[in-house]
MIVODO-11023 format. One record per residue: residue in one letter; x, y, z of N, C-alpha, C, O in turn. Coordinates in Angstrom, 2 decimals. Atoms other than C-alpha are relative to their C-alpha. Layout:
N
["A"; [X; Y; Z]; [X; Y; Z]; [X; Y; Z]; [X; Y; Z]] ...
This chain:
90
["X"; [-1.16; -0.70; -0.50]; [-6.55; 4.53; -2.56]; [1.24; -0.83; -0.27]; [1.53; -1.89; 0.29]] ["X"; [-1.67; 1.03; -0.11]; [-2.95; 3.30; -3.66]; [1.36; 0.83; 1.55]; [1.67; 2.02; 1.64]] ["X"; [-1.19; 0.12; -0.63]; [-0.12; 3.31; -0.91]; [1.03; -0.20; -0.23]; [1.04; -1.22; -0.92]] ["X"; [-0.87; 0.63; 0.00]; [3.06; 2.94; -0.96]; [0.83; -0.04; 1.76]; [0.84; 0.76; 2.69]] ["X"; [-0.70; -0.39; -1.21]; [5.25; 1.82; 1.77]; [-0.78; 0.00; 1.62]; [-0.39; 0.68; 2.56]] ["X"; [1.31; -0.01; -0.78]; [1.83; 0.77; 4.21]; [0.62; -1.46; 1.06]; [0.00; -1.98; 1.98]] ["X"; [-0.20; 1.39; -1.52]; [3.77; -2.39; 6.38]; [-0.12; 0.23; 1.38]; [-0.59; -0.44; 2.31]] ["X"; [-0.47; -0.35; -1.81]; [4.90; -0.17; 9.46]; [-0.11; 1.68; -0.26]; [-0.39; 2.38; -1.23]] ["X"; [0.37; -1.11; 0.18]; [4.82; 2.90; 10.54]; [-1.25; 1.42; -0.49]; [-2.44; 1.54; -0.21]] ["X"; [0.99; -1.11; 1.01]; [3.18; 6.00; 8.51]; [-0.94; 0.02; -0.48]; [-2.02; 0.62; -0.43]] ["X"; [0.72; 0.21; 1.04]; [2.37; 4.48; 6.10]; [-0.97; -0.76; 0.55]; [-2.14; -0.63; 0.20]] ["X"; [1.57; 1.43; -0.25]; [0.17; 1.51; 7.70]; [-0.72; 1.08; 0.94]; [-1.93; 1.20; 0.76]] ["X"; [0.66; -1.13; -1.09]; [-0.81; 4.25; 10.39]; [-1.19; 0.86; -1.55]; [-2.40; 0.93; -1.31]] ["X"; [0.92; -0.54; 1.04]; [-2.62; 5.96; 6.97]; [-0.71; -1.02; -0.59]; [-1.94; -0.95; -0.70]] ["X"; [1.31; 1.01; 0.59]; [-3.98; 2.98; 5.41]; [-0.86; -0.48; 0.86]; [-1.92; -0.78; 0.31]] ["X"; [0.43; 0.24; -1.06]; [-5.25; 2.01; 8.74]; [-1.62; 0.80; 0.15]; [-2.77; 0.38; 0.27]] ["X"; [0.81; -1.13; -0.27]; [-7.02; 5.41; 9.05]; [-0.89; 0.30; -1.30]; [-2.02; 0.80; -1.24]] ["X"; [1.24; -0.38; 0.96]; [-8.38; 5.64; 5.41]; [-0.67; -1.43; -0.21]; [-1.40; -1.41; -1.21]] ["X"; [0.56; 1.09; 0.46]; [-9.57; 1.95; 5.35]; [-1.38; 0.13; 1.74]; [-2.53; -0.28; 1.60]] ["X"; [1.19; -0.05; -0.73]; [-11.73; 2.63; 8.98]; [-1.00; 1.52; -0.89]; [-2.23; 1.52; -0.93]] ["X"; [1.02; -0.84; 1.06]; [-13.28; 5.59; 6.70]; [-0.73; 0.02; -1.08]; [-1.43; 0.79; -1.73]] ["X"; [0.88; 0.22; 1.61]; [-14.36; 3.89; 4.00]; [0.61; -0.47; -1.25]; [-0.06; -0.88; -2.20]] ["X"; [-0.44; 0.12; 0.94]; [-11.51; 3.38; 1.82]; [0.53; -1.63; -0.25]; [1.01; -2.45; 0.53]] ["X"; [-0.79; 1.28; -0.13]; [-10.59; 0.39; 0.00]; [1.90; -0.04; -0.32]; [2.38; 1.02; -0.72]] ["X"; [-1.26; -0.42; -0.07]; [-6.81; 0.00; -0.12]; [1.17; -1.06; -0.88]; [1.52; -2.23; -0.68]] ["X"; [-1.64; 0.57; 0.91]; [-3.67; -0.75; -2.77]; [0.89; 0.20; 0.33]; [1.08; 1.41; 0.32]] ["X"; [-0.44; -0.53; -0.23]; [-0.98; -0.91; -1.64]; [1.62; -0.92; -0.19]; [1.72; -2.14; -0.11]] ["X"; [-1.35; 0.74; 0.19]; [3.18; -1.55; -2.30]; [0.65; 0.19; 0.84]; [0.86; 1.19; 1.53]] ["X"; [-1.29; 0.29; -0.60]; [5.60; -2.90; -0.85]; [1.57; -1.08; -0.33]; [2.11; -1.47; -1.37]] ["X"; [-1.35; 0.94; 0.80]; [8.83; -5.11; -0.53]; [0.57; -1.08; 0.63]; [1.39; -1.92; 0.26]] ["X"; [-0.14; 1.30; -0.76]; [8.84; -7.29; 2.05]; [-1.43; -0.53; 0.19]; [-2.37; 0.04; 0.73]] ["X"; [1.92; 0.68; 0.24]; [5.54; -9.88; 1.36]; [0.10; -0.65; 1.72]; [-0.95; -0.59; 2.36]] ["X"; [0.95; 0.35; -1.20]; [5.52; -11.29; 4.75]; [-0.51; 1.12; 1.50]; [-1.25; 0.96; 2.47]] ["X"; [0.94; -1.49; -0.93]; [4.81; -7.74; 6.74]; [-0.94; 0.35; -0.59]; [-1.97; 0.83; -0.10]] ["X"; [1.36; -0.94; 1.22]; [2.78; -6.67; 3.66]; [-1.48; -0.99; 0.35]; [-2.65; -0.65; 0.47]] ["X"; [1.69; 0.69; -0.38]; [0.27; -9.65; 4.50]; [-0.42; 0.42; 1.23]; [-1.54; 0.93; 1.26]] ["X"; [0.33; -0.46; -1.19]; [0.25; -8.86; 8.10]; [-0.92; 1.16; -0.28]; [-2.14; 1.07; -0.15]] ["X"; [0.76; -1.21; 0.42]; [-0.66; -5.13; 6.93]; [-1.27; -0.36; -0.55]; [-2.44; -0.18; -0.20]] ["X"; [1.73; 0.64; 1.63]; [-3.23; -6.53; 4.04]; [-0.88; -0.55; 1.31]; [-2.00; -0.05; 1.47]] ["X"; [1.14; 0.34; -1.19]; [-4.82; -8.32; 7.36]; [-0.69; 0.55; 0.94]; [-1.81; 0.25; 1.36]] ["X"; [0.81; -1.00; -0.91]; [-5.38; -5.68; 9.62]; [-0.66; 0.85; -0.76]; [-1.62; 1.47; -0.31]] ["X"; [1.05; -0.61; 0.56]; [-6.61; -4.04; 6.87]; [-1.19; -0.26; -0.35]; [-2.03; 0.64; -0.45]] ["X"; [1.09; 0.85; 0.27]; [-9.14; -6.37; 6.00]; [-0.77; -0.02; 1.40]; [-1.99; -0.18; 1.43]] ["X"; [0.75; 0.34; -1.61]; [-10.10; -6.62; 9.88]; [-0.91; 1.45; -0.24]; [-2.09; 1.30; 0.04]] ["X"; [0.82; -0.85; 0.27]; [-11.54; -3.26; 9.00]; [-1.02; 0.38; -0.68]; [-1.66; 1.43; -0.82]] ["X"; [1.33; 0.00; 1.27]; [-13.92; -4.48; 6.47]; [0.05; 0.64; -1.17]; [-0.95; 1.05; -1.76]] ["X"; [0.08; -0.56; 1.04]; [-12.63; -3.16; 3.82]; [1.21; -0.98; -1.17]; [1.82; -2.02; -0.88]] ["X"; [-0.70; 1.16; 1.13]; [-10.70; -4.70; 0.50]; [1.51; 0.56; -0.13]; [2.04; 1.58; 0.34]] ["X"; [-1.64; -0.52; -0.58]; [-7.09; -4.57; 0.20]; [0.46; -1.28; -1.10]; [0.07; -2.45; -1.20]] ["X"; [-0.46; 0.61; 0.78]; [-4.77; -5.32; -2.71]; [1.67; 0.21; -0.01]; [2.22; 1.30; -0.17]] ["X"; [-1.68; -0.70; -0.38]; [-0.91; -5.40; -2.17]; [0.46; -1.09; -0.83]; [-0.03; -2.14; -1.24]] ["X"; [-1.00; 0.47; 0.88]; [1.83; -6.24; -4.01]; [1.86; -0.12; -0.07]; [2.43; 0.88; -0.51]] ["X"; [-1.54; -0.32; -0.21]; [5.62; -6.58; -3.67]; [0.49; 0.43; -0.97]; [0.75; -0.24; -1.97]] ["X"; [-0.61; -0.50; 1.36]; [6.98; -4.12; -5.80]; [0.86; 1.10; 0.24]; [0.68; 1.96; 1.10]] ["X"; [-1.18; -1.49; -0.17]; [10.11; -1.60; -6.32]; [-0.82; 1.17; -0.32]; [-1.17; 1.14; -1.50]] ["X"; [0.41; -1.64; 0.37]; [8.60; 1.88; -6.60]; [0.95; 0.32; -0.74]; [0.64; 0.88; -1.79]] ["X"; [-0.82; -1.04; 0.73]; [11.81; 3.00; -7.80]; [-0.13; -0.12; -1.32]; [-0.13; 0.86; -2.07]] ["X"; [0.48; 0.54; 0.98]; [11.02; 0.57; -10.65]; [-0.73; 0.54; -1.21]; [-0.78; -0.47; -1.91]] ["X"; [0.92; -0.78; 0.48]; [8.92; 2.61; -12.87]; [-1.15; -1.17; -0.80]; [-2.35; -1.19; -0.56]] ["X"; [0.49; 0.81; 0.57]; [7.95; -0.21; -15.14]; [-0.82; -1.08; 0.96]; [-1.79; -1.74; 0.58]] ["X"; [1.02; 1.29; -1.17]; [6.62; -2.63; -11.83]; [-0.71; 1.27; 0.49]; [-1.92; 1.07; 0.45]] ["X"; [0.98; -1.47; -0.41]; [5.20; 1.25; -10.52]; [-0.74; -0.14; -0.80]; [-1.73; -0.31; -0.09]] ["X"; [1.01; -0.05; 0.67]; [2.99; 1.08; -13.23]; [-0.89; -1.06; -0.43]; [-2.00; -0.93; -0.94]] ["X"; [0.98; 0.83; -0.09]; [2.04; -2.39; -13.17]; [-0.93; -0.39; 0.95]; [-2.00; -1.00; 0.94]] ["X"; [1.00; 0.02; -1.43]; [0.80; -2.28; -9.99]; [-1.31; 1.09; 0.21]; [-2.44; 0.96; 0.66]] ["X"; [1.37; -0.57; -0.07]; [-1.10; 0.52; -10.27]; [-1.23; -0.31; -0.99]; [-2.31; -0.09; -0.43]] ["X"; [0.52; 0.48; 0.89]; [-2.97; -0.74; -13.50]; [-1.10; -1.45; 1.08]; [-2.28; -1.65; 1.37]] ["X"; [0.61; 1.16; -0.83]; [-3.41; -3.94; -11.38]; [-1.21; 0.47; 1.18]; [-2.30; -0.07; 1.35]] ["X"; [0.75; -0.61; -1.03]; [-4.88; -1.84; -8.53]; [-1.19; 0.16; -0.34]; [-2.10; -0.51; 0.14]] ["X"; [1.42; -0.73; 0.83]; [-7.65; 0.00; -10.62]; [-0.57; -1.19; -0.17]; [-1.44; -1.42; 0.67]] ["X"; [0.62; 1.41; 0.23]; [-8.65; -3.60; -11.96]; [-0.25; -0.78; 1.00]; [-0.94; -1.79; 0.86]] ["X"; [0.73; 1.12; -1.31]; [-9.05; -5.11; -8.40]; [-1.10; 0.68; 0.56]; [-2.13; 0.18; 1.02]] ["X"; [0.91; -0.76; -1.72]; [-10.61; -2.06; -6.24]; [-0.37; 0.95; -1.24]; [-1.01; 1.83; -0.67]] ["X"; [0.76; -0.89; 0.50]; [-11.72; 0.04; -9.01]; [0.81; 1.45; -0.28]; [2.04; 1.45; -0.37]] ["X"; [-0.33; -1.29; 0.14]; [-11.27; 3.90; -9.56]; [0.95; 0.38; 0.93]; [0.82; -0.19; 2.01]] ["X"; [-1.26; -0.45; -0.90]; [-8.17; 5.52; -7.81]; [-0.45; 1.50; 0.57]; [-0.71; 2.33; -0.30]] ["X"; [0.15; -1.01; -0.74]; [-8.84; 8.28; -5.70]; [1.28; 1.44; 0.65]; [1.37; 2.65; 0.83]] ["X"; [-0.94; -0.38; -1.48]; [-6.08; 9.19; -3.48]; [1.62; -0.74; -0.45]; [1.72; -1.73; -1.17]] ["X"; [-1.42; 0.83; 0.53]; [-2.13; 8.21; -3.98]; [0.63; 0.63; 1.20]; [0.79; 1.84; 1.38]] ["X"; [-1.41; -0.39; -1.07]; [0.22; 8.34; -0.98]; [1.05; -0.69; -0.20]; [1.07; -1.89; 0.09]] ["X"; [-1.34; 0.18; 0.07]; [3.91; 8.26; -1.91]; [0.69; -0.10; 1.03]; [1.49; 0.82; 1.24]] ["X"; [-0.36; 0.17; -1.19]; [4.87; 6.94; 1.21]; [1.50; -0.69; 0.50]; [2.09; -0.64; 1.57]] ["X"; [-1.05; 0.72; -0.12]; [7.70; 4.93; 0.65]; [1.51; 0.63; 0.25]; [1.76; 1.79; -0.09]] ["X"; [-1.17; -0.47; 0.19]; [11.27; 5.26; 1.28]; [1.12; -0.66; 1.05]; [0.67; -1.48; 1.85]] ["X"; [-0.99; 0.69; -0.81]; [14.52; 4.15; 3.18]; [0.48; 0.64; 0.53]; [0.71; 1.61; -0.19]] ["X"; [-0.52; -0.47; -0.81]; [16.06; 5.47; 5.94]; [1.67; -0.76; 0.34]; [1.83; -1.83; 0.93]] ["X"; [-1.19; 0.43; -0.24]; [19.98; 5.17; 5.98]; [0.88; 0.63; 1.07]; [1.11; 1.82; 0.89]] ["X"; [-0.45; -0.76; -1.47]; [21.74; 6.11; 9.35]; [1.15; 0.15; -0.56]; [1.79; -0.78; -1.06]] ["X"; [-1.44; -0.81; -0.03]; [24.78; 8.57; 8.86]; [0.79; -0.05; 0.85]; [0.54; 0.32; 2.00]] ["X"; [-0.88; 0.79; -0.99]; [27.71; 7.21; 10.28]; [0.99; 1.20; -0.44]; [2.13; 1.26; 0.03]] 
């Protein structure tokens, strides 16, 4: 399963939920010291977990990561486009 966007929130609330089901989990982000936190509770679930600090918007690091993904955890299943920024309208 690749993730994006799995530190807080949603997104870790879904990797959370497909890694107690069985899944192993890829996943991007952009800040590395929440992303390990995440990567750890995911692992507390017994399952494998490959993250990476990377721009999504990026296309060229978007595609190295997923390449990378397949080559750690195998076959890709599942893709949640999870990412994104929230800017408060002033």
């Amino acid at each position: 399963m690749l993730i994006t966007g799995a530190r807080q929130g949603i997104g870790k609330a879904m990797a959370l939920a497909f890694a107690r089901e069985g899944a192993d989990i890829g996943f991007a982000e952009i800040d590395p010291e929440s992303a390990r936190a995440a990567a750890d509770e995911i692992k507390a679930e017994g399952r494998r977990v490959f993250f990476k600090c990377v721009d999504v918007a990026n296309y060229s690091q978007f595609q190295t990561w997923v390449v990378e993904v397949g080559r750690e955890l195998g076959r890709v299943g599942v893709l949640v486009n999870n990412a994104g920024i929230a800017k408060a309208m002033v």
